[in-house]
C-alpha positions in Angstrom: -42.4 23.7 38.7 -38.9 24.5 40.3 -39.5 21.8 42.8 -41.1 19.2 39.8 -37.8 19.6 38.4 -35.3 19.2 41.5 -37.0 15.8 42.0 -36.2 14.8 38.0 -32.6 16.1 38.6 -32.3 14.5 41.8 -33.9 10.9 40.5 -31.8 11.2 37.2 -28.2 11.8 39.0 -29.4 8.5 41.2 -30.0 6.9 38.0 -27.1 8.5 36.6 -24.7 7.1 39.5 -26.1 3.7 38.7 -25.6 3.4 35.0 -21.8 4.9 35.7 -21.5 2.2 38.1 -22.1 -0.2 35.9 -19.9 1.3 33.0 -17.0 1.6 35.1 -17.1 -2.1 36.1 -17.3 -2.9 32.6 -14.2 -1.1 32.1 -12.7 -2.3 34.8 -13.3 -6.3 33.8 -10.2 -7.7 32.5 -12.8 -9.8 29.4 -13.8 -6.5 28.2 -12.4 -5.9 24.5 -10.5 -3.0 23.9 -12.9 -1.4 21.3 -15.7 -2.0 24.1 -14.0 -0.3 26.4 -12.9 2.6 24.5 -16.4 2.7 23.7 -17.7 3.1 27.2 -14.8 5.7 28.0 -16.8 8.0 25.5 -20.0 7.5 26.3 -22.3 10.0 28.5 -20.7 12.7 26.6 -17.0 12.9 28.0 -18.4 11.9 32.1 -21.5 14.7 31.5 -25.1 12.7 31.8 -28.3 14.0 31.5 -29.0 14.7 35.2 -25.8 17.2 35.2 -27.2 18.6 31.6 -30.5 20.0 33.6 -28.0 21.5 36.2 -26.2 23.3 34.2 -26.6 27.3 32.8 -27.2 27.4 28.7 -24.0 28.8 28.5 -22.4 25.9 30.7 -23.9 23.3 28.8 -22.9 24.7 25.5 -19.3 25.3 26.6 -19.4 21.1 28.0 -20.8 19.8 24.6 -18.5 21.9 22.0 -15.2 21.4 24.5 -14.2 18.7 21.9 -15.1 19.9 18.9 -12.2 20.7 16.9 -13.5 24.0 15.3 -10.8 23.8 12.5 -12.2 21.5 11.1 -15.7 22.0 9.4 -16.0 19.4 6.9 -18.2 21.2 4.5 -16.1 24.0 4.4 -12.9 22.9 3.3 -11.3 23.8 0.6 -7.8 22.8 -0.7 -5.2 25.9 -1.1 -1.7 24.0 -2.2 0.0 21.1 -3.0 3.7 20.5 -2.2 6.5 17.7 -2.1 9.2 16.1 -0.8 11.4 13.0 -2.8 13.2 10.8 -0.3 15.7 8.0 -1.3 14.6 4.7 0.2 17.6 2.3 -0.4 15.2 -0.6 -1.4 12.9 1.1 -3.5 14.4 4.0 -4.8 13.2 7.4 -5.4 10.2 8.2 -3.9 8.6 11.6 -4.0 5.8 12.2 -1.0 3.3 14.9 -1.8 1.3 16.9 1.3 -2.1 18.3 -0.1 -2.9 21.3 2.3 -6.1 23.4 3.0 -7.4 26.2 4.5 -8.2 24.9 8.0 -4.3 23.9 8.6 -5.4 20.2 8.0 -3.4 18.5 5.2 -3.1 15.0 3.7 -0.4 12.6 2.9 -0.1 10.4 -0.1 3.2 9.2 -2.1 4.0 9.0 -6.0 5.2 5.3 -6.7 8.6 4.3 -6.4 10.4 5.2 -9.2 8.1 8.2 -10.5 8.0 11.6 -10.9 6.7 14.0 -8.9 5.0 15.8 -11.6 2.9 13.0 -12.6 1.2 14.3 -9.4 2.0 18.4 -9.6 0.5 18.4 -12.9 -2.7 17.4 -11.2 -2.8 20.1 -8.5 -4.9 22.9 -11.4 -7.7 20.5 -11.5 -8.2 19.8 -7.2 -7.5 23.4 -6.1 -10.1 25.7 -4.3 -12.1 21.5 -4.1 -13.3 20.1 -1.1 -11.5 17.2 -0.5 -13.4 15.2 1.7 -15.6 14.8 -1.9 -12.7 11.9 -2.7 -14.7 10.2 -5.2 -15.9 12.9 -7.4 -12.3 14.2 -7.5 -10.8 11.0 -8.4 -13.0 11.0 -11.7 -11.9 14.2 -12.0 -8.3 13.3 -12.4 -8.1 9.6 -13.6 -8.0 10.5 -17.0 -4.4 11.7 -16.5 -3.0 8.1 -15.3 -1.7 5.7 -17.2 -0.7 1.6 -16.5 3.0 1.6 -14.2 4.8 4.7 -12.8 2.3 6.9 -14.8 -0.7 6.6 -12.3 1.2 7.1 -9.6 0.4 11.0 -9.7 -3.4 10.1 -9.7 -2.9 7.2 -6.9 -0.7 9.9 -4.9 -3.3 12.6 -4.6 -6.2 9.8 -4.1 -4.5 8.7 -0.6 -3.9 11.9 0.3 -7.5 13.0 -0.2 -8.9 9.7 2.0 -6.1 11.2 4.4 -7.6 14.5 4.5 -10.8 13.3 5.0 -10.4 11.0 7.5 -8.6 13.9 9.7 -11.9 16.2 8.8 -14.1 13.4 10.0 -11.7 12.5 13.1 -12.0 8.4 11.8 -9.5 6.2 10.1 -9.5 6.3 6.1 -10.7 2.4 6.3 -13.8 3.2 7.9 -14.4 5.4 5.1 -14.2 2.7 3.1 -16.8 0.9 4.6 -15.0 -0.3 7.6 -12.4 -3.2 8.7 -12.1 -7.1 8.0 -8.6 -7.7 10.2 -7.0 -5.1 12.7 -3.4 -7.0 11.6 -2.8 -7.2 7.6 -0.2 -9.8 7.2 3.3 -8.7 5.5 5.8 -10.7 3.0 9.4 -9.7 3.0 12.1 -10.5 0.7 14.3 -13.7 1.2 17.8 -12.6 2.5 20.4 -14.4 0.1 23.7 -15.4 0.7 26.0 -17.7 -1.5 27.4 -19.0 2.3 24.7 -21.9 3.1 25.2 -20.6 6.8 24.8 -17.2 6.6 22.3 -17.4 4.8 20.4 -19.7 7.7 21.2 -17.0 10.2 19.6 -14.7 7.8 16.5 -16.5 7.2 16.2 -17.3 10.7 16.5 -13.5 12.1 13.8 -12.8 9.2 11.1 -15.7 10.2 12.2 -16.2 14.2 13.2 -12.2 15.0 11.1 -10.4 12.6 8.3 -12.9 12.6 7.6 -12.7 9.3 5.3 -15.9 7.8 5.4 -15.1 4.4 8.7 -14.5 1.7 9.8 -14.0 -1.7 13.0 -14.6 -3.4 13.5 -13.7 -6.9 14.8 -16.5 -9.7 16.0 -14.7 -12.5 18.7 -15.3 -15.4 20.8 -12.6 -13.8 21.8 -15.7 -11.7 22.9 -17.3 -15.1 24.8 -14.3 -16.2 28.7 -16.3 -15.3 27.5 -19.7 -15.9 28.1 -21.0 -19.6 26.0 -22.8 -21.1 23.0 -21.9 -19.0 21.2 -19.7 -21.8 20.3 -18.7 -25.0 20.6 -15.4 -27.3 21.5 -13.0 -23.7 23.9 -10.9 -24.7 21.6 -8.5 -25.3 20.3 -8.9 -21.9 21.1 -6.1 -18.8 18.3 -7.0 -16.3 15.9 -4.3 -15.4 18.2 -1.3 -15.5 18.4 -1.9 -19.2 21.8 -1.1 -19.5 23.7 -2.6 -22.1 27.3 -4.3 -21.6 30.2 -3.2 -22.6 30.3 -5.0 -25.4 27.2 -3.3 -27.3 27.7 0.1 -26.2 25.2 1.2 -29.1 21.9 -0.6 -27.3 22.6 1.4 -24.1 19.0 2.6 -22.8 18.2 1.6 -26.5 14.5 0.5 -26.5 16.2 -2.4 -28.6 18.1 -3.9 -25.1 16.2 -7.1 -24.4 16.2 -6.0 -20.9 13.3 -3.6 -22.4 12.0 -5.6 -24.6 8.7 -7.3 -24.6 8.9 -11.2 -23.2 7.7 -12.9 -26.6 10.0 -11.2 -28.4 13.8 -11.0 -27.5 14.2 -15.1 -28.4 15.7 -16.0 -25.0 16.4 -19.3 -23.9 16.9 -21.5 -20.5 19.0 -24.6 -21.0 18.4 -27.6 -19.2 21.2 -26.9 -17.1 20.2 -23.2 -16.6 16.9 -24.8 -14.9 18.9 -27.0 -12.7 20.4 -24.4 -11.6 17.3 -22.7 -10.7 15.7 -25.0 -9.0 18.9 -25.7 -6.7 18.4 -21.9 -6.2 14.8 -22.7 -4.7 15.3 -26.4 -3.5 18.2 -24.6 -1.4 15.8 -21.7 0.2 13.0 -23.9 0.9 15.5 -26.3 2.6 16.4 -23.5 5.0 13.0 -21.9 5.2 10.8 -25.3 5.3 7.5 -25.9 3.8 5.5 -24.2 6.5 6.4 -20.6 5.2 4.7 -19.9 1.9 7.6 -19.0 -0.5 6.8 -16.8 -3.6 8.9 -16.1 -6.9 9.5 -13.1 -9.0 11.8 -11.1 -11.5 12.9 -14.1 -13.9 14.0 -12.1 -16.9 12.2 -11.9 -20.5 11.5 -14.7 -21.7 8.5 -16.5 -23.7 5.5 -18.4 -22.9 7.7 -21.4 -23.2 10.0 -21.0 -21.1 8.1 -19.8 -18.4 6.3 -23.1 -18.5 9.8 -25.1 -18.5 11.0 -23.3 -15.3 7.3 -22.8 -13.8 7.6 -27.1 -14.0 11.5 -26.9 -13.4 10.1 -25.6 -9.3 7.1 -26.8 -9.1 7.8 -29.6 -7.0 9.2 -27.1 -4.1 5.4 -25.6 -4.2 6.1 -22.2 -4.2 3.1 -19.5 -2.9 2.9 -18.5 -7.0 5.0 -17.5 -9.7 5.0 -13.7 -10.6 5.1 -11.4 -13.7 6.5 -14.3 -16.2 5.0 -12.5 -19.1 3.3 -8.9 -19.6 0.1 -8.3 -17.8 -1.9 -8.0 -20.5 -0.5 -10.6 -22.8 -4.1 -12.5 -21.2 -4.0 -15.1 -23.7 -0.1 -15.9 -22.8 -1.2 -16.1 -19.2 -3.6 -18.3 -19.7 -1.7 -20.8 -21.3 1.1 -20.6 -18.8 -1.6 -21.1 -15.7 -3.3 -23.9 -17.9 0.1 -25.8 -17.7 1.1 -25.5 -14.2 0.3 -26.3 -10.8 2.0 -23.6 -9.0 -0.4 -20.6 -8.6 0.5 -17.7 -11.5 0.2 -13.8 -10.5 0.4 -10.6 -12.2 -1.0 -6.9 -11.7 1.3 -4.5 -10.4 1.3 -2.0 -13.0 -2.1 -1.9 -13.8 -4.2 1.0 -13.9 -7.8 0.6 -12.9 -10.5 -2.3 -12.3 -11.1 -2.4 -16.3 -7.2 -3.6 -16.8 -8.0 -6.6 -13.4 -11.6 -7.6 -15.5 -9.8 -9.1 -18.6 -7.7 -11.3 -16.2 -10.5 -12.4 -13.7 -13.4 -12.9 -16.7 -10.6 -15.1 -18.1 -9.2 -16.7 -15.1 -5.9 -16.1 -16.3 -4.3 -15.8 -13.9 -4.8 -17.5 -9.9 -4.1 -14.3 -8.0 -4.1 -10.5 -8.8 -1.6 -8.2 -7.5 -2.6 -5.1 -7.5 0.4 -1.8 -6.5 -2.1 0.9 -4.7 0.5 3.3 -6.5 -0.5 2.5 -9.9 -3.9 0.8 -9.7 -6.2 4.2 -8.7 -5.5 4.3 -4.8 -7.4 3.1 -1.8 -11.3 2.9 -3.1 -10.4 1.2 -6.3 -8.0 -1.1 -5.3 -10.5 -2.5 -2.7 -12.9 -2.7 -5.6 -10.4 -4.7 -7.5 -10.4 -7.4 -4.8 -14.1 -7.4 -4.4 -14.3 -7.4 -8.0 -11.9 -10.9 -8.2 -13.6 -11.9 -5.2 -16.9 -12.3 -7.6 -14.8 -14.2 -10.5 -13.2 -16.6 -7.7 -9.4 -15.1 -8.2 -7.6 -13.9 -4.5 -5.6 -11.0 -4.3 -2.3 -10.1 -2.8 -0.7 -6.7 -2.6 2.2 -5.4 -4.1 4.4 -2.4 -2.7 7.6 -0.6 -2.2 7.9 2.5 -0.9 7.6 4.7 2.5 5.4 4.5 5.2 3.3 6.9 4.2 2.3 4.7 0.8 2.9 1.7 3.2 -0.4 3.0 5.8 -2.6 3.5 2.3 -2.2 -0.2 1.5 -2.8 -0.8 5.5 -5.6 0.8 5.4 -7.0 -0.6 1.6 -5.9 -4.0 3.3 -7.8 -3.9 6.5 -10.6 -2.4 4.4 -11.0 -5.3 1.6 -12.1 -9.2 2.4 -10.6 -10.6 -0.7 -6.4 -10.4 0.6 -3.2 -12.5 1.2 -0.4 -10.8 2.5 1.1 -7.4 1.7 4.8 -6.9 0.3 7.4 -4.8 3.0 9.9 -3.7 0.9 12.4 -2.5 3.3 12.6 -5.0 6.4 16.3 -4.3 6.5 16.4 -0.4 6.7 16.6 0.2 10.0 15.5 4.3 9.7 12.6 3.2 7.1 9.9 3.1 9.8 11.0 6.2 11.5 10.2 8.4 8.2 7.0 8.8 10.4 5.0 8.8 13.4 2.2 6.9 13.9 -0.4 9.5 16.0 -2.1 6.5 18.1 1.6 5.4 19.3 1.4 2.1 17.9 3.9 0.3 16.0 3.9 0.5 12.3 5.1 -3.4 12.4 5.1 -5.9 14.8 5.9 -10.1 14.1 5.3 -9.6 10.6 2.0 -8.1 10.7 1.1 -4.4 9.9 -0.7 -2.9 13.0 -4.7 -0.9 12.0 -5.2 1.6 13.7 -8.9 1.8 15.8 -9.1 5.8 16.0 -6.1 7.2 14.2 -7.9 9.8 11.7 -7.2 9.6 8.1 -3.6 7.2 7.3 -2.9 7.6 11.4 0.7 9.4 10.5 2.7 12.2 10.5 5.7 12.8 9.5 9.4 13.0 11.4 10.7 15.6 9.3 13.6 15.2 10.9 14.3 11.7 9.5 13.2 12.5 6.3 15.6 15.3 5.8 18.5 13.2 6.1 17.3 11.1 3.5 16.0 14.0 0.4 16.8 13.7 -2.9 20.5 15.3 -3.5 18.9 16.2 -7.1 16.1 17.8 -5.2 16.5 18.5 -1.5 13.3 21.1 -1.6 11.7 20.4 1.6 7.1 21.2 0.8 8.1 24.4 -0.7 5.1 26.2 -2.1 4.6 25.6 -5.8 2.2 28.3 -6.9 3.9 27.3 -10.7 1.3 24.9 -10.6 -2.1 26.9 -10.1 -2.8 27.3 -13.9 -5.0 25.3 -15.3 -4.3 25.6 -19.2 -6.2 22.6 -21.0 -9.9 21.4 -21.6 -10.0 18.3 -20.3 -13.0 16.9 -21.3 -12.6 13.5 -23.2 -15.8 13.9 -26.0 -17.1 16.5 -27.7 
């Protein structure tokens, strides 16, 4: 029997050396993808075949096929023990608070509370998730949806959503898009903002550094009446108006953060006006950037002001002529009816969706086609899984979908990953091109570049988001309000509600 086996052993390692042979000339070939080859690298269990398998002791054998294994990490067994955070001020987009979901096995995930938020959107959620497995993302994303709402408000619920599909991707050792069902693109193309400048020159330079340097191939300017704001005769009935920070002027001290500012104030009704000469001036806003940028570059539009149905159409046909990519937010989301009269009218594409909660709020726009594209924030639309069933969702009614974002990197790698993960997709909005430490807020664990020529880089084996953070970097950068750095939050733990929505 011994010597019956000494002849398999021998007659396998020959066959052995041959199939390794072969591999390692596959490897070796200069055509052989880099997914292929990683591939081969792995296979034969880590350079141990068969014929050394029957060599080995029990105990040899066991020690060769667990040598990998990363024991802290049995999937099954986790359980989540805290949730903690950490606000950092972006520049671009603001206040935004980063939450790190730990567990018992020392593996944690990432996920971020939307620009602009509040931490405890997402704190108040940590009762319902703890002692949970998290790698169960679904089940504990129905658990906690109830407690988001349409803008800032869901950004708790979208927080906790990425950082569970981080946390499971780390258990599982594979990236969080594969756990979505896999990739469509390993590069998810990026728009930036427009850099302005009232010097024609500079702002050439500018635009050049942005398309030539940075190799971005997509951009977005805003055309708003805050452009109007010096030049008389340009509007109607603004003196109520104080742009988004709704602020009132100095004049009508008694509207300040007054619901009654027409800066928060519902489009239809705050009787604002564009004169002809207000949408000449537009349009030599546009006609100007698309002179510098060309016509190859799509160019999309955005933050216009509150105004009515009406006057979106006179400026949506004021620009239409310079054929912008589409024409964003011009009334409420879910003013359907609104928007589809203003699409109806114009031949410029019409997009809306960023504060939307959920697939039911995207179904009233796609079943209506009321708008050409969807747009989607990850932040405030349910997270990774329901984003991508958003876009497959509009993918069914014929309506494409672009992404909108502003935040960190951490946020910025969910929307990656949601990208890569989702057919139905444009471009994705990078908020903060021009803060040079933005990018540094993390690591990526694969070593590849966040961003490279405009295009966001997917990982191929980076677990979960494929970051960490640089702590150090970020620490420079806290909240002076807050500067708590993941501190433990046991306040939290208490669940003290039913939460059930029927009786």
């Amino acid at each position: 029997m011994k010597s019956i086996l000494q002849k398999i052993i021998a007659a396998n390692k020959a066959d052995e050396k041959v199939r390794t042979a072969a591999i390692q000339a596959e490897i070796n070939n200069p055509a052989t993808k880099p997914d292929r080859r990683s591939f081969l690298k792995k296979t034969a269990l880590g350079g141990i075949g068969l014929a050394s398998f029957m060599g080995m002791s029990i105990e040899d054998t066991l020690a060769q096929t667990t040598s990998n294994v990363n024991r802290a990490s049995n999937p099954a067994d986790l359980k989540i023990t805290d949730m903690r955070y950490a606000i950092v001020q972006t520049g671009t987009a603001g206040r935004c608070p980063i939450i790190r979901i730990d567990t018992n096995q020392g593996i944690y995930g990432l996920g971020e509370v939307r620009d602009g938020a509040d931490e405890r959107y997402a704190l108040i959620l940590k009762s319902r998730i703890l002692g949970q497995n998290p790698c169960n993302v679904e089940m504990l994303f129905k658990t906690i949806k109830q407690f988001g709402m349409h803008g800032r408000q869901a950004g708790g619920v979208c927080a906790v959503e990425m950082a569970l599909w981080d946390l499971a991707g780390k258990a599982y050792g594979v990236p969080a898009w594969q756990l979505l069902g896999g990739r469509y693109r390993d590069k998810v193309r990026l728009y930036a903002d427009t850099p302005e400048s009232k010097d024609i020159n500079e702002m050439k330079a500018k635009v050049k550094r942005r398309l030539v340097d940075e190799g971005f191939t997509w951009l977005k300017m805003d055309l708003s009446i805050n452009s109007l704001r010096d030049k008389p005769g340009t509007t109607v009935n603004t003196a109520f108006w104080n742009g988004a920070s709704y602020q009132s002027s100095a004049a009508n001290q008694y509207i300040t953060n007054s619901i009654t500012s027409y800066g928060n104030t519902q489009h239809p009704f705050t009787a604002i006006q564009i004169t002809d000469k207000g949408l000449d001036h537009l349009a030599s806003i546009v006609e100007t950037v698309r002179s510098v940028v060309g016509y190859e570059t799509p160019i999309s539009s955005d933050h216009y002001g509150h105004f009515d149905v009406n006057n979106s159409i006179r400026l949506g046909k004021a620009v239409e002529k310079y054929r912008l990519a589409w024409l964003e937010d011009m009334v409420p989301w879910f003013m359907t009816d609104q928007w589809k009269t203003v699409t109806n009218a114009l031949n410029t594409p019409t997009i809306t969706g960023e504060d939307i909660y959920l697939k039911e709020g995207f179904k009233t726009l796609v079943d209506n086609h009321a708008v050409d594209i969807i747009h989607p924030d990850l932040a405030s639309s349910g997270g990774l899984l329901e984003t991508k069933k958003i876009g497959d969702y509009a993918e069914e009614g014929g309506v494409a979908m672009a992404m909108h974002f502003a935040g960190t990197p951490v946020s910025f790698m969910a929307n990656v990953n949601c990208a890569a993960a989702t057919q139905n997709f444009l471009a994705l909005e990078h908020h903060s091109p021009d803060v040079a430490w933005w990018p540094n807020m993390v690591k990526t664990t694969d070593g590849r570049k966040l961003i490279e020529k405009g295009y966001a880089n997917v990982s191929n084996l980076a677990p979960g988001l494929g970051i960490e953070l640089n702590e150090e970097v970020m620490k420079q950068h806290l909240d002076p309000k807050d500067n708590s750095f993941f501190r433990p939050t046991p306040e939290w733990n208490e669940k003290r509600s039913h939460d059930r929505l029927w009786s």
